[in-house]
Every structure is written in structure tokens, then in C-alpha cells.
C-alpha positions as CSV (number, residue, x, y, z in Angstrom):
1,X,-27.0,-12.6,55.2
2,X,-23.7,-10.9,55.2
3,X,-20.4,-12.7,55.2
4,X,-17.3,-10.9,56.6
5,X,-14.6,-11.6,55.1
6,X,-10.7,-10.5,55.7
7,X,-8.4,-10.4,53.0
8,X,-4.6,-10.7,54.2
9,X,-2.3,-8.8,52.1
10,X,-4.7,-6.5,49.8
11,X,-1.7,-4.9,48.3
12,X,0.1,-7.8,46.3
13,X,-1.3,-9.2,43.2
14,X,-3.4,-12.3,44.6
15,X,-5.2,-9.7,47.7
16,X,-6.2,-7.3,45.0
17,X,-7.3,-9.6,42.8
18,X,-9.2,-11.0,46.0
19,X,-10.5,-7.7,46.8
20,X,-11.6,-6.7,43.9
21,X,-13.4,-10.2,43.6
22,X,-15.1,-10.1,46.8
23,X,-16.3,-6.4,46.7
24,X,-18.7,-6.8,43.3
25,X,-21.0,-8.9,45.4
26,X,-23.2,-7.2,48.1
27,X,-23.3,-10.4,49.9
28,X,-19.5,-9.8,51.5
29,X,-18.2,-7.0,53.5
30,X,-14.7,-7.0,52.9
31,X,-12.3,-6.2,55.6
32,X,-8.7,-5.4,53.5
33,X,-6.6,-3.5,56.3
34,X,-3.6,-1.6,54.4
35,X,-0.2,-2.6,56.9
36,X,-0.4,1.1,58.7
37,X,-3.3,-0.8,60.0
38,X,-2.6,-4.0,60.8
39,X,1.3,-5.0,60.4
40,X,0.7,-9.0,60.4
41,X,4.1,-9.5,62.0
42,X,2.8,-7.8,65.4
43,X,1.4,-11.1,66.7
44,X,-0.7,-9.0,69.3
45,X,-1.7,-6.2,66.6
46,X,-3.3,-9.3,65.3
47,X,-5.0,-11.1,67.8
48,X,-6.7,-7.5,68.8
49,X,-8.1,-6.6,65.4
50,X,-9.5,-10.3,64.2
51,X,-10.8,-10.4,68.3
52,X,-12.4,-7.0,67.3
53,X,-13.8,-7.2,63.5
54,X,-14.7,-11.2,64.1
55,X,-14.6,-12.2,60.5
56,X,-16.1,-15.2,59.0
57,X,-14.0,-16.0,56.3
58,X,-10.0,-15.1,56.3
59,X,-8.2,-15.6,53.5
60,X,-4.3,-15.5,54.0
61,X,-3.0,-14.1,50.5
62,X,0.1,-12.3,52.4
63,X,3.5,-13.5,52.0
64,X,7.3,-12.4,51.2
65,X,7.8,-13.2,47.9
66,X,10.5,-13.4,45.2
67,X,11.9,-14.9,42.2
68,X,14.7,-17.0,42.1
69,X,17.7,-13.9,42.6
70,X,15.3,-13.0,45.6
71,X,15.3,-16.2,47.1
72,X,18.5,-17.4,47.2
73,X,19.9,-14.0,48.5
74,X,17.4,-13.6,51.6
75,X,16.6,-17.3,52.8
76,X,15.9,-16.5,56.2
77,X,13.2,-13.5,55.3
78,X,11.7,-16.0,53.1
79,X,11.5,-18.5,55.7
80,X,11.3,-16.6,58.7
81,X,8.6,-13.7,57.9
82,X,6.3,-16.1,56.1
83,X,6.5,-18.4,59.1
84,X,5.4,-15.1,61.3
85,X,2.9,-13.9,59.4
86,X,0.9,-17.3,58.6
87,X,1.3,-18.8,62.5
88,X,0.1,-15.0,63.7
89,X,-2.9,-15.0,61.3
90,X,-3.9,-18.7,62.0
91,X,-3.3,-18.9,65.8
92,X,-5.6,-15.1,66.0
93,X,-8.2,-16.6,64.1
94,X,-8.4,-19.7,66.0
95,X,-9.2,-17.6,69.1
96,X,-11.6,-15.2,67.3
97,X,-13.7,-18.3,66.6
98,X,-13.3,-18.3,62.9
99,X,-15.3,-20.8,61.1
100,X,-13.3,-20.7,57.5
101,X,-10.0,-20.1,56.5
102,X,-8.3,-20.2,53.5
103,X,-4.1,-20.9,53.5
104,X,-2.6,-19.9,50.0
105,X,0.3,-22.7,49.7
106,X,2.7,-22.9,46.5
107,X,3.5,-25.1,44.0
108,X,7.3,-25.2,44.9
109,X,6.6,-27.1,48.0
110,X,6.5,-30.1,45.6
111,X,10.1,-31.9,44.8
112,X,12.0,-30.9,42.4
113,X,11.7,-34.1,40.5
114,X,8.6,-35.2,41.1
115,X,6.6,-37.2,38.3
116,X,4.2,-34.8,36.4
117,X,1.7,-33.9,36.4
118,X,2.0,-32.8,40.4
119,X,-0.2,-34.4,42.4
120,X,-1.3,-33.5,46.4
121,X,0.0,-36.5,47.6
122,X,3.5,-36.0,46.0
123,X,4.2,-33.7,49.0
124,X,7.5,-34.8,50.7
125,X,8.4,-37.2,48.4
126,X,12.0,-35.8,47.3
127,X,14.2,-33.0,47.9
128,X,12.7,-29.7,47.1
129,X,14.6,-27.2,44.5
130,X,17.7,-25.8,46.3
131,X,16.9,-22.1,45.0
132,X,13.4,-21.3,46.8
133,X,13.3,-23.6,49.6
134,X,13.4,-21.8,52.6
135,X,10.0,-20.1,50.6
136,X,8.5,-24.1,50.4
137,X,8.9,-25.0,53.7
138,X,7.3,-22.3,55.0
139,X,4.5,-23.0,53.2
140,X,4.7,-26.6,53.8
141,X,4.5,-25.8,57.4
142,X,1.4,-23.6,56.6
143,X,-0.8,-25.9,55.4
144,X,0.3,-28.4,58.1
145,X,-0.7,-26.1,60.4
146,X,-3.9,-26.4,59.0
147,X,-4.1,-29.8,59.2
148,X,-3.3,-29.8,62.9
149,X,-6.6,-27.2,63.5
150,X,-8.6,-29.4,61.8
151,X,-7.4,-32.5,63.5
152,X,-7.4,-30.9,66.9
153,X,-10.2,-28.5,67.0
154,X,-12.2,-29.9,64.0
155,X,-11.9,-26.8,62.1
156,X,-13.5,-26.3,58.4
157,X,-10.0,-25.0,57.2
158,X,-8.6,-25.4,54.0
159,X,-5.2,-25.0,51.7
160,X,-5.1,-24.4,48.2
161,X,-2.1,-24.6,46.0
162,X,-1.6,-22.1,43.0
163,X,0.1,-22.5,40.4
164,X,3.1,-19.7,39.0
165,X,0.4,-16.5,38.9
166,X,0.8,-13.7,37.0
167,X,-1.6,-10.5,36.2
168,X,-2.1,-6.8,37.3
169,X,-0.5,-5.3,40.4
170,X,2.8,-8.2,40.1
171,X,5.8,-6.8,41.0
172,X,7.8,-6.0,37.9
173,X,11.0,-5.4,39.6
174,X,14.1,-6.8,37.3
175,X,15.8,-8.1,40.7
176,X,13.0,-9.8,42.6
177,X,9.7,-10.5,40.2
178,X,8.6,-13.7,38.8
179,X,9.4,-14.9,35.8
180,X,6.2,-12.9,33.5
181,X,6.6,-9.7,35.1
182,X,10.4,-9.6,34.9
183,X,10.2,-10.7,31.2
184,X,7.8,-8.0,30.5
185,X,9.8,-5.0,32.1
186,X,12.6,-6.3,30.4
187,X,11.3,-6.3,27.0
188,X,9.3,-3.2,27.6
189,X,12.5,-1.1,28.7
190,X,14.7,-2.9,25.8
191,X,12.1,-1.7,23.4
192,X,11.8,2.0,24.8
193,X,15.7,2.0,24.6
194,X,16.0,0.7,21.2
195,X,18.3,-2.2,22.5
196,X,18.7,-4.7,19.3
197,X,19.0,-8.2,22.1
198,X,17.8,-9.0,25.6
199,X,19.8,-11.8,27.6
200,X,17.5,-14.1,29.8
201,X,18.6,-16.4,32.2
202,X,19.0,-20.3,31.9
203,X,18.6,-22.4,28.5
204,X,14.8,-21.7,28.4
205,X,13.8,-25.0,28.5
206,X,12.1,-25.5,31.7
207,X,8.6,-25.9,31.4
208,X,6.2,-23.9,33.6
209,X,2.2,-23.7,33.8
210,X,0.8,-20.2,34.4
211,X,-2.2,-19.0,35.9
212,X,-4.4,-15.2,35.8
213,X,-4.8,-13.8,39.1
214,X,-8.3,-13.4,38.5
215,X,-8.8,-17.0,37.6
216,X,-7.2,-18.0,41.1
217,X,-9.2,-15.6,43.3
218,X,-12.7,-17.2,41.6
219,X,-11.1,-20.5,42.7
220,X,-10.3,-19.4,46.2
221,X,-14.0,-18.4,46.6
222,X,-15.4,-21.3,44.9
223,X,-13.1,-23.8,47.4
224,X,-13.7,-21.7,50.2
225,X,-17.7,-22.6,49.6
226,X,-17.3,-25.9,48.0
227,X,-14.4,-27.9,49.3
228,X,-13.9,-29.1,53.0
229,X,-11.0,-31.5,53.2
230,X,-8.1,-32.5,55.2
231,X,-5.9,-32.3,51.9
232,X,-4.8,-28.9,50.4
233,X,-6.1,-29.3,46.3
234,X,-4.3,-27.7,43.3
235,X,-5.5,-24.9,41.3
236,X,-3.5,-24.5,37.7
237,X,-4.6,-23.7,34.2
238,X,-3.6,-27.4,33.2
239,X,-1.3,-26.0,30.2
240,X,2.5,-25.7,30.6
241,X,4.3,-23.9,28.0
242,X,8.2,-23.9,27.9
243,X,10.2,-20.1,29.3
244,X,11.7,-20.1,25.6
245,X,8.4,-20.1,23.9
246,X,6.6,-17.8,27.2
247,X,9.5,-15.2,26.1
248,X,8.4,-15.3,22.7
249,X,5.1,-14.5,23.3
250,X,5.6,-11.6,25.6
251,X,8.3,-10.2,22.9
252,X,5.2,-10.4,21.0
253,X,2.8,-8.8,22.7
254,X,5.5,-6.0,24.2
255,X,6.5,-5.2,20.6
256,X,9.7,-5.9,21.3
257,X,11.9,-6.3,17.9
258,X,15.2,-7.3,19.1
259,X,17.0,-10.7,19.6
260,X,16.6,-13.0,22.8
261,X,20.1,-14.2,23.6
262,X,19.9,-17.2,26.6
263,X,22.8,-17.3,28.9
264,X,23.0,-21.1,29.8
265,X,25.6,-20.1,33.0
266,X,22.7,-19.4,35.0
267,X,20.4,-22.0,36.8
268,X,17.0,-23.0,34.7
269,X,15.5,-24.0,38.1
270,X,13.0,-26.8,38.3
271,X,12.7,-28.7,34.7
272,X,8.9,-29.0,34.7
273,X,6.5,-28.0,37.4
274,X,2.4,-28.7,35.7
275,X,-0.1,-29.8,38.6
276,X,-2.4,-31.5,38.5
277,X,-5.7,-30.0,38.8
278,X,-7.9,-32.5,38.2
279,X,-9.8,-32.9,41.8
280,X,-10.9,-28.8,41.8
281,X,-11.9,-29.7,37.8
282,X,-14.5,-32.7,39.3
283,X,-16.0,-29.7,41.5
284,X,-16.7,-27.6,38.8
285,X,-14.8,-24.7,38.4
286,X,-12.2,-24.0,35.4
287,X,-10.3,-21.0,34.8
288,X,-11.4,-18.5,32.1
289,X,-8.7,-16.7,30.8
290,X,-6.4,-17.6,28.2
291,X,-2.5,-16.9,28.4
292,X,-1.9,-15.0,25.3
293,X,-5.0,-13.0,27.2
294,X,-3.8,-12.5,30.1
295,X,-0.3,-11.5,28.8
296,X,-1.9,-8.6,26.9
297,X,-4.0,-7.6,29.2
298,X,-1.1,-7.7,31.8
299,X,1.0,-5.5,29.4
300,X,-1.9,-3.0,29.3
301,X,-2.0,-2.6,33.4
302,X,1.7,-2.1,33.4
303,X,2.2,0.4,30.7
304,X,-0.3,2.2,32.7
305,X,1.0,2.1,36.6
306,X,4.5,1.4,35.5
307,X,6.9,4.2,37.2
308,X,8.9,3.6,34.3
309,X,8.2,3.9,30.6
């Protein structure tokens, strides 16, 4: 038997990863409509393509996002489009008949001094970080939406919460990428231009755990088949590693030569963000790929689809 499933926001890092996922088993057709096709902020566009494909599994990988220069300057994209995009997708495939969907939450829906490591039932405990929280509570009100299907209509639906991801297709932008992706263009064009230093943001010691792409889209496919809960559940590598010594090692594996200077007038963000991952660990899946691993081969995708060199 085949299983349909569509795959919301094929062209960002966790929907290609997704795609690619998806499409090496014969089992699946994958439905991965490019925007031109279906613009997921035309709430009717919507409804009339999930009423007309009928998948079986949706998996809502689209979002707006940004790193921390990104969020504070456009608050009300971050809340408002993600709000759009999630309620059109959700309320479309509630009246398709649906029987699984997948909600990709965030781990900075979690306060901003939370004990660590982060567990599900930390959520709404505190205030959440200042600089990406119009991003949070959209998600927050994502996976309660979720919750309400279930409650109301008994849906199978789930949340999952990634950790900070990072692999090919990222956005590598200096002004709006995460933290790995900016960190590698920045390195990369320092070392092309022979600069002797590159200045970072913050003290570099807030500690962050990162995740492959490819390890979170085996984990959205192994929940999808083996978790049913009311409760979203954390996916993370389980190892946290400090921006000072992440920096190092992509200066590393960029070849980068140079100094790092750290320019402490800018915000470090959350001190420590590591979740915990233990209930997706009990079901049996683990991710595979190493950091130092991922970072190379990240480095590899970019020097070859980079615009720049």
C-alpha cells in the first residue's frame, strides 16, 4: 500500500531534507508542491489542493524563519505568517479527512531560563527570550492547535520539537541565517578575502545543542509511525557544545586562518538551550551523524551551491 504524503515547505532545509527522505522508499508518493503551486498563505488555495490530492500524512515543515537580527527586526512576519500558514494547513487538513499530521514546533518556545536539560512539560513555565518570541508563540499556538484537534475530533496528530538544525540547503545569509550557516559564510568569505580576524557576536558563551537535518527528518518519520500522544516530544542530538568552541570548529573545517574577535556589546541570547530527548530515545531512534560530520559535510554542500565564493 501506498502512503501519500505532503511535505509543506520542500524548499527550506528541513522539507528537502524531508523530501529527499520520503522519496528513496517506493512505499510513499510524495506530494512537495513548489509555492507557484500552492502559496500556503491563500487559505482557499489550500483547502482546494489538500480537498483534491487527499493525503495521508502532512507534514508541516514551512515556516518564516530567522536568526536573532531577523527576528527582532520583523516581529510581526514572524508571528503573523507562521500563524497563517500553520492554522491554513491544519484547518484544510481537518476537512480533507487527514488521518496524520505532523506540526514541526521549536525549541525556543521553552523559557529562557528554564532548568536544563528542557523538558516537554517546561512549556509556559517563564518568560520566553525577548529576541525570537513573536517566532515561539506562534509555534506555541501550533502545537496547541494540535492538541485542540485531538481533544475535539480525536485526531492521531502529533508535534515534535527540534532542536537548532543545521545541514544542506540552510540559508547562509550573513543578515538572517542561524547561527552555523552564518558562521560558515562568514569564515568562508574572510578566508577567500584573506581577512587576518572575523568579529562574531555576543561573548560566545552560550551553550547550544545542534542537530543534522537528515537526522531530524528520520525522526519525523519514525514519530509519525511510532508515537501518538497528546504531548509534543523533543528531538535533539543530546550534546551541547558552547558558540565559542562551535566557531572553532567551523574555522577548522572552513580553513579559515585568521583571528576570532567576540564583540561582547551584542546580545548572547539564551545561556543554554539542551533538551531533553530522552522519551524519543525509549522509542528507539537516535541520531546518526556526528557534528564535526555534519559541519564538513555542510561546508561541502555550500562551497558547491553557494552564489558566492
Amino acid at each position: 500500500m501506498v502512503t501519500k504524503v505532503l511535505i509543506a515547505g520542500k524548499n527550506g532545509m528541513v522539507g528537502s531534507a524531508l523530501v529527499r527522505l520520503y522519496d528513496s522508499f517506493s512505499n510513499f508518493e510524495v506530494l512537495s508542491p513548489a509555492r507557484g503551486e500552492l502559496d500556503l498563505l491563500d487559505r482557499n488555495l489550500v483547502f482546494e489542493y489538500l480537498s483534491k490530492n487527499k493525503p495521508d500524512l502532512v507534514v508541516d515543515a514551512a515556516a518564516r524563519v530567522g536568526g536573532i537580527v531577523d527576528n527582532n527586526s520583523y516581529p510581526v512576519d514572524f508571528l503573523s505568517i507562521n500563524l497563517q500558514i500553520q492554522t491554513n494547513l491544519m484547518d484544510a487538513a481537518a476537512k480533507a479527512g487527514v488521518k496524520n499530521f505532523v506540526f514541526l514546533g521549536s525549541s525556543c518556545i521553552y523559557p529562557k531560563f528554564a532548568p536544563q536539560p528542557l523538558k516537554e512539560e517546561y512549556l509556559l513555565s517563564g518568560p520566553l527570550e525577548e529576541t525570537n518570541s513573536a517566532y515561539a508563540i506562534a509555534k506555541i499556538a501550533g502545537l496547541r492547535l494540535i492538541q485542540a484537534y485531538r481533544e475535539q475530533y480525536g485526531y492521531s496528530w502529533i508535534s515534535t520539537m527540534p532542536t537548532n538544525l543545521y545541514g544542506p540547503n540552510d540559508n547562509f545569509d550573513f543578515n538572517s541565517s542561524h547561527v552555523i550557516p552564518g558562521l560558515i559564510a562568514k569564515f568562508h568569505k574572510a578566508k577567500i578575502e584573506k581577512q587576518n580576524k572575523v568579529t562574531l557576536w555576543g561573548t560566545g558563551s552560550a551553550l547550544r545543542e545542534f542537530l543534522h537535518v537528515d537526522d531530524l527528518a528520520r525522526a519525523i518519520k519514525f514519530t509519525s509511525e511510532k508515537y501518538n500522544d497528546h504531548e509534543f516530544i523533543n528531538i535533539g542530538s543530546g550534546e551541547e557544545v558552547s558558540i565559542k568552541q562551535l566557531a572553532e570548529l567551523v574555522r577548522q573545517v572552513v580553513g579559515f586562518e585568521g583571528e576570532i574577535k567576540w564583540d561582547s556589546s551584542y546580545p548572547d541570547g539564551t545561556p543554554q538551550k539542551l533538551l531533553d530527548s530522552s522519551k524519543i530515545l525509549k522509542l528507539g531512534w537516535k541520531p546518526e551523524i556526528a557534528l564535526k560530520t555534519g559541519l564538513v559535510s555542510t561546508y561541502a554542500w555550500y562551497l558547491e551551491n553557494a552564489t558566492v565564493r
